[in-house]
C-alpha positions as CSV (number, residue, x, y, z in Angstrom):
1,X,26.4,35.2,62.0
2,X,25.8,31.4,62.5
3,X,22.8,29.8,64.3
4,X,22.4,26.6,65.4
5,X,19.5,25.4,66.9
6,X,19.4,21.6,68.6
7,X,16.1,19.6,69.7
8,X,14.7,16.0,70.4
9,X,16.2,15.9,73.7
10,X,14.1,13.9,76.4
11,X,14.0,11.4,79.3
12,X,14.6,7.8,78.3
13,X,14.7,4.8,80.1
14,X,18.3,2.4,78.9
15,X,18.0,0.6,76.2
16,X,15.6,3.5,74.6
17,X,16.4,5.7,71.6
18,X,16.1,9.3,70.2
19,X,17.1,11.5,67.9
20,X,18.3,14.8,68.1
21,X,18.8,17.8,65.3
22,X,20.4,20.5,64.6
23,X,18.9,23.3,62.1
24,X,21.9,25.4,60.6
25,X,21.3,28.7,59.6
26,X,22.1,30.7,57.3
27,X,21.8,27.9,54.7
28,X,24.4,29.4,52.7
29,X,27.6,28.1,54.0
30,X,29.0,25.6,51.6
31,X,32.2,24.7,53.6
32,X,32.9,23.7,57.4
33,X,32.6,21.3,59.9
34,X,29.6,20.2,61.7
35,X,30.1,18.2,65.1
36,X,28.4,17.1,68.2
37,X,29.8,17.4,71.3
38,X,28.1,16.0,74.9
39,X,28.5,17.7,78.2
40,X,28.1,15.1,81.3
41,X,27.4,16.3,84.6
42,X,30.5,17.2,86.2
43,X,32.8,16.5,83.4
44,X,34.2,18.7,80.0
45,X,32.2,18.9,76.4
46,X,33.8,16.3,74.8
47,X,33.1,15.8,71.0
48,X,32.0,12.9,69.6
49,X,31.0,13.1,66.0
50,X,32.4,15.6,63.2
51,X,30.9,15.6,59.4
52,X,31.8,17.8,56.4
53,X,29.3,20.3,55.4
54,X,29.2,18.2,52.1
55,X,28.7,15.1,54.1
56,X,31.5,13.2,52.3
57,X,34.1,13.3,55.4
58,X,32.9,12.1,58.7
59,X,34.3,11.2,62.3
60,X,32.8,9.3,64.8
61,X,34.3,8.1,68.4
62,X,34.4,4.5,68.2
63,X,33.0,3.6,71.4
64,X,30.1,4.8,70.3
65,X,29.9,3.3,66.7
66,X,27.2,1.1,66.0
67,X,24.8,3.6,68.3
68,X,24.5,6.5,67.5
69,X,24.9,7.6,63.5
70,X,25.2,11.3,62.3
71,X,23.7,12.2,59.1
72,X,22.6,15.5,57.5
73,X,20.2,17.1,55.1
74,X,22.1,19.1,53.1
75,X,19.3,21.2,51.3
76,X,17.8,21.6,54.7
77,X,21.0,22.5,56.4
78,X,20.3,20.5,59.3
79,X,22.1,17.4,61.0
80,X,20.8,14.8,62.7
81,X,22.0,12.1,65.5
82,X,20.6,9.3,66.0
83,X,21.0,7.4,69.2
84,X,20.2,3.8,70.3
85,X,20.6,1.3,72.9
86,X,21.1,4.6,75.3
87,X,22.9,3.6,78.4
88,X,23.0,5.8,81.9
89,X,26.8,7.5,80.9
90,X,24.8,8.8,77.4
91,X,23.1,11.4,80.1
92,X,24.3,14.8,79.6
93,X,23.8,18.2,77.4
94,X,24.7,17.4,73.7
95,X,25.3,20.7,71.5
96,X,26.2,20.9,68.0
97,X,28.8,23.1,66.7
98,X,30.0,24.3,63.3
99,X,33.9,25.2,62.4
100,X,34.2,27.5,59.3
101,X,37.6,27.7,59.4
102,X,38.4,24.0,58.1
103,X,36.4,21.6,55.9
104,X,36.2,18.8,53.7
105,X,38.8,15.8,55.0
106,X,40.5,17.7,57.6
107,X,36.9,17.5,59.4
108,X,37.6,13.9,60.4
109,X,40.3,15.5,62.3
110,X,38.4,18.6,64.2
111,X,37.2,17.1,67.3
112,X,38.3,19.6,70.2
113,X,36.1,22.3,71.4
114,X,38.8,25.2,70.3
115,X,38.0,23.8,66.7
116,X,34.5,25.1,66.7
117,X,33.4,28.8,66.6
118,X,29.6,28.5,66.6
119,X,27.5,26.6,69.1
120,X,23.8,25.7,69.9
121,X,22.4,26.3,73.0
122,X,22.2,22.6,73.9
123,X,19.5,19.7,75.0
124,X,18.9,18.1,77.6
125,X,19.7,13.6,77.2
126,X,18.3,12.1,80.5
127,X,18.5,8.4,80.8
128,X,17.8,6.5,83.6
129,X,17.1,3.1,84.7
């Protein structure tokens, strides 16, 4: 069974910054797709940002290139996303997700919430003005 655990989520005021991770466990998947998917008020999970489990395939929506980056510590099992500039439609519950059931450069493609098997409990992004 896989767990996924987020944290860093806060209140922020625009124009602030956080970073939010995701521990992975067990550690000993070595294939899959890790993603992070947002939740606004009101609206569906959308997702946002997809990576490899070996880190060398990697998705990320355009609109929000140049803000937020994804990365991951592969010993550690645990991805990061780091998010800057945050604007007012960033608020929202942002889960991470992992799909074993594709990998390597077919992650850049996995993007839809039926992709994904396993999912954290969420955190909390407020930002306000």
């Amino acid at each position: 069974q896989v767990r996924l655990v987020e944290s860093g989520g806060g209140s922020v005021q625009t124009g602030g910054s956080l970073t939010l991770s995701c521990a992975v466990s067990p550690k000993t998947y070595t294939t899959g797709c890790l993603g992070w998917f947002r939740q606004a008020p009101g609206k569906e999970r959308k997702g946002f940002a997809v990576i490899s489990t070996s880190g060398a395939w990697t998705w990320t929506d355009d609109s929000l290139k140049g803000r937020f980056t994804m990365s991951r510590n592969i010993p550690e099992n645990t991805l990061y996303l780091r998010m800057l500039s945050l604007e007012l439609d960033d608020t929202g519950m942002y889960y991470c997700a992992f799909a074993p059931r594709y990998g390597g450069q077919d992650c850049a493609q996995r993007r839809d919430v039926q992709d994904f098997d396993y999912w954290g409990q969420g955190t909390q992004v407020t930002v306000s003005s």
